[in-house]
MARGU-306217 format. One line per field, with one value per residue (C-alpha): residue in one letter; x, y, z. Coordinates in Angstrom, 3 decimals, decimal comma, m for minus. Each point is the difference from the previous one (the first is absolute). Example, Ala and Ser with C-alpha at 12.3 -4.5 7.8 and 13.67 -1.06 7.14 Angstrom:
// residues 2
r = (A|S) $
px = (12,300|1,370) $
py = (m4,500|3,440) $
pz = (7,800|m0,660) $
***
This chain:
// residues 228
r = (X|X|X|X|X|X|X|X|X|X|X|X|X|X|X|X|X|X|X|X|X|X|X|X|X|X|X|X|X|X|X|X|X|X|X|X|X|X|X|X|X|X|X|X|X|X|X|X|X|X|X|X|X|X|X|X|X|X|X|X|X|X|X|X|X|X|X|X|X|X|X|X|X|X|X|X|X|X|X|X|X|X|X|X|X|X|X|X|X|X|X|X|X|X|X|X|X|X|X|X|X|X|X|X|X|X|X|X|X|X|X|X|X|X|X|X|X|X|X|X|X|X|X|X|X|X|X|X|X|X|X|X|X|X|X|X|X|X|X|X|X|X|X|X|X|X|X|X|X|X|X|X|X|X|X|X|X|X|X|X|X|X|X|X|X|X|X|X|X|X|X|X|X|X|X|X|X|X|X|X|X|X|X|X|X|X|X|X|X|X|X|X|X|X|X|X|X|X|X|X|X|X|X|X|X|X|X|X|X|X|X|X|X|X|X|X|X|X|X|X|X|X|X|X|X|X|X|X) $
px = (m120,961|1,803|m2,783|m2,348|1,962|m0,046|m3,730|0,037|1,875|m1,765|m3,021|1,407|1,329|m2,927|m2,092|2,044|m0,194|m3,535|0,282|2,125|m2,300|m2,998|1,161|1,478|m3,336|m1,741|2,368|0,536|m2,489|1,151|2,962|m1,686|m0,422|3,347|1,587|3,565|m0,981|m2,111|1,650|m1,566|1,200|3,472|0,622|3,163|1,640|m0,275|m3,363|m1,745|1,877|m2,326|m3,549|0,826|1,031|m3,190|m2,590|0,907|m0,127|m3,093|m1,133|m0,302|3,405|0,967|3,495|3,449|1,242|2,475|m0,323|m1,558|m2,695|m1,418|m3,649|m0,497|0,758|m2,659|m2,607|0,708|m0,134|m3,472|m1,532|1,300|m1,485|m3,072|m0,532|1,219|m2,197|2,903|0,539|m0,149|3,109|2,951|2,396|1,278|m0,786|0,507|m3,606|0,497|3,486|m1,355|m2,412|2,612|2,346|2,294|1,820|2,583|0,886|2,169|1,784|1,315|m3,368|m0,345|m2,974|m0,514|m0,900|m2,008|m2,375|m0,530|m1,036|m2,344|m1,857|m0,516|m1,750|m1,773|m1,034|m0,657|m2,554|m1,612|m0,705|0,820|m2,351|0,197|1,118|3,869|m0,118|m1,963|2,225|2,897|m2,040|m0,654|3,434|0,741|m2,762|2,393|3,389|m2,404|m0,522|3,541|0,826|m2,890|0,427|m3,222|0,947|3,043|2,842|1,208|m1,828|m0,716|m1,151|m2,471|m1,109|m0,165|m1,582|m2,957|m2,849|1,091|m0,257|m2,888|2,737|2,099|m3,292|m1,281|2,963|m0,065|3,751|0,884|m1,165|1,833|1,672|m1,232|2,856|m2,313|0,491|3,931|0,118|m2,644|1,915|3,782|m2,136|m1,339|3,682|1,363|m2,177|m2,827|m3,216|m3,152|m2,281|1,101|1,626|m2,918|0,407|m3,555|m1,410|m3,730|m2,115|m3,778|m1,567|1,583|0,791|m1,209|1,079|m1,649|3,074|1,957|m2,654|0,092|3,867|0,620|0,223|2,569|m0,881|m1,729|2,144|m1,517|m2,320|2,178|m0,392|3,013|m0,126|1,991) $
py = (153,203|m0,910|m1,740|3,231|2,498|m2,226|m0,836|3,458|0,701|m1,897|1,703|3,403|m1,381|m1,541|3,472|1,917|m2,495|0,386|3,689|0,406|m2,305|1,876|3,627|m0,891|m1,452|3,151|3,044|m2,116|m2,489|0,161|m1,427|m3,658|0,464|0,746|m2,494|0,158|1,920|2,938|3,392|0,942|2,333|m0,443|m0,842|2,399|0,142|1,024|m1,690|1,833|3,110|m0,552|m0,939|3,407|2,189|m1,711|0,765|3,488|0,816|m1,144|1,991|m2,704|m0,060|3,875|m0,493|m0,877|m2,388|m1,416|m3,806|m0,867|m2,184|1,808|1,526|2,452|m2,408|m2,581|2,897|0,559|m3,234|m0,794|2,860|m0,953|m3,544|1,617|1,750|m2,389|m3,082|m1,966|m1,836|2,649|m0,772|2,554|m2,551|0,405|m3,569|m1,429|1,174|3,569|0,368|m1,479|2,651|2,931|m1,202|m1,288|m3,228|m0,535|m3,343|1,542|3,622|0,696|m0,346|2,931|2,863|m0,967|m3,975|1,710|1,809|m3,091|m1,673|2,898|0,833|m3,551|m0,493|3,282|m1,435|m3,372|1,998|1,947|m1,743|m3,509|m2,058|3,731|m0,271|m0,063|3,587|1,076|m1,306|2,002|3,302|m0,448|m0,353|2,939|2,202|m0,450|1,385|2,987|0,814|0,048|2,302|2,197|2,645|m0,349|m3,429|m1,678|0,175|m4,319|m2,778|m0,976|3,359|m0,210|m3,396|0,375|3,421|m0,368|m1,035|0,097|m3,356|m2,417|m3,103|1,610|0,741|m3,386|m2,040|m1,543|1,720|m3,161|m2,020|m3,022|1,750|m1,500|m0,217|2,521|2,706|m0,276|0,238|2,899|2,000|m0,750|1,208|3,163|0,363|0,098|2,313|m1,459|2,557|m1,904|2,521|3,049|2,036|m0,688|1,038|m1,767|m2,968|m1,396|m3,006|1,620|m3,075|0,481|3,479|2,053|3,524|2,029|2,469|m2,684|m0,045|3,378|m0,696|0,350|m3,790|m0,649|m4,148|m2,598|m3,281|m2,972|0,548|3,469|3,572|1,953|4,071|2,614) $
pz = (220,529|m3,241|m1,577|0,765|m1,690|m2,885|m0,163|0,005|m2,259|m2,167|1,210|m1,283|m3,141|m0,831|0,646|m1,858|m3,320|0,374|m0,134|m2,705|m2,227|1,176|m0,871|m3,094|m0,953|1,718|m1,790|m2,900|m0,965|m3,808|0,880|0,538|m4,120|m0,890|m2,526|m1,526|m2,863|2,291|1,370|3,384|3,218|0,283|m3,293|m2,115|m3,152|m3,342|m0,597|3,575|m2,190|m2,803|1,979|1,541|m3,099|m2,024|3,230|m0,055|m3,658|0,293|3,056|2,616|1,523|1,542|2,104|m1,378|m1,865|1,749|m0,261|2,832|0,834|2,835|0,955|m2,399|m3,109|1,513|0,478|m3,950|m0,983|1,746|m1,145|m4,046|0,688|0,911|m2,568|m2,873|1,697|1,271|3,492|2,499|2,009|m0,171|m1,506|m3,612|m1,272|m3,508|m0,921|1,941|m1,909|m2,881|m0,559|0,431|m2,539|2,215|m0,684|2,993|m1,591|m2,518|1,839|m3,587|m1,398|m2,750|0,294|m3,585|1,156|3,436|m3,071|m1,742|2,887|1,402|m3,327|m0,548|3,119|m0,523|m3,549|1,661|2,307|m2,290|m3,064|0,305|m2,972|m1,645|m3,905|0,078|m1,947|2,911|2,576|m1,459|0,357|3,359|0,383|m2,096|1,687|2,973|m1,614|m1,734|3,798|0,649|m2,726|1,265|2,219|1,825|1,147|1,867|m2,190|0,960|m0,776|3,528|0,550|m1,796|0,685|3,316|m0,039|2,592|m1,775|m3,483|m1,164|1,609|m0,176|2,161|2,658|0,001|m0,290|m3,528|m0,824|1,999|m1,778|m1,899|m3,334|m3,614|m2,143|m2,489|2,936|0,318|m4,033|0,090|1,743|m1,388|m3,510|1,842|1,603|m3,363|m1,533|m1,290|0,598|m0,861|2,028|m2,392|3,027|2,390|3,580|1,229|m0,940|2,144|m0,813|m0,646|1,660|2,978|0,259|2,652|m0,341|m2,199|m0,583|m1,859|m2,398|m0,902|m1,297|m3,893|m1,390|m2,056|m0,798|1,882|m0,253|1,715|2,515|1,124|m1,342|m0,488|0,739|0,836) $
***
């Protein structure tokens, strides 16, 4: 009698390992993914804080923020990586943080060093083998857009405004960052204006709207033209 209430036992234990594996891999199949440095369902703190404040600023995240890793935050976090061609997964990796600023390495990280790092990869996307002048006014098209009232008034804002910028839609913000970029856009940071005040900037050769092109030019540098 003994020995069948414990192969039972067994029997039940076993079941219910197999369970638990199974619907965690069922409800939460991201979680397979999830390294050290990646914030997922069940994840808090200050850094969950930040995912959440920087999703809804930017109109993907619409419940509180309350620091909580729960189903909400992972809906808003697939449906950023969607649209800013990352990994499609609901976890904030280093690439999904990455490419909203956030640096969860370093909590006392300034906003100042979280701009540097954004505009250069925006920089790094965009015009990458650009001339370095050119580089810089991509960078300083970006904080003319902040200033302006028509646009978002942060710098991730307007980066990640949908459909802005074709590095953020097809993934090149990502990309590794040329040491040009980072200094392109501590110049731009610190005042340096080579686009003359632009808020637009297109390549002609691969444009495809015809609106930008009816935008006064104010100077073509490289292979970008610069209007407002």
């Amino acid at each position: 009698m003994k020995r069948y209430f414990k192969h039972k036992l067994v029997l039940i234990l076993t079941l219910a390992l197999i369970f638990s594996y199974t619907s965690a891999n069922i409800i939460f199949p991201f979680l397979n993914s999830v390294g050290a440095a990646t914030y997922a369902w069940g994840s808090r703190g200050t850094v969950v804080t930040e995912i959440q404040r920087k999703l809804k600023a930017w109109g993907y995240y619409k419940s509180s923020v309350d620091g909580i890793y729960g189903y909400n935050t992972y809906r808003a976090v697939r449906y950023f990586q969607s649209k800013n061609g990352l990994k499609v997964d609901g976890a904030a990796g280093d690439q999904t943080l990455a490419a909203m600023g956030i640096n969860p390495k370093s909590s006392s990280q300034s906003s100042g060093n979280q701009n540097v790092v954004l505009l250069s990869r925006l920089i790094n996307g965009e015009a990458r083998g650009e001339p370095y002048e050119g580089q810089v006014a991509v960078g300083a098209v970006i904080l003319n857009r902040v200033k302006d009232p028509r646009f978002p008034n942060t710098i991730a804002g307007v980066i990640y405004q949908p459909g802005a910028f074709t590095a953020v839609v097809d993934g090149q913000i990502n990309a590794v960052i040329a040491q040009s970029s980072i200094n392109a856009a501590r110049d731009a940071l610190n005042g340096w204006d080579p686009s003359g005040g632009a808020v637009y900037y297109f390549n002609p050769a691969t444009a495809t709207s015809k609106w930008i092109w009816s935008r006064p030019l104010i100077k073509v540098i490289g292979d970008h033209r610069f209007c407002n």
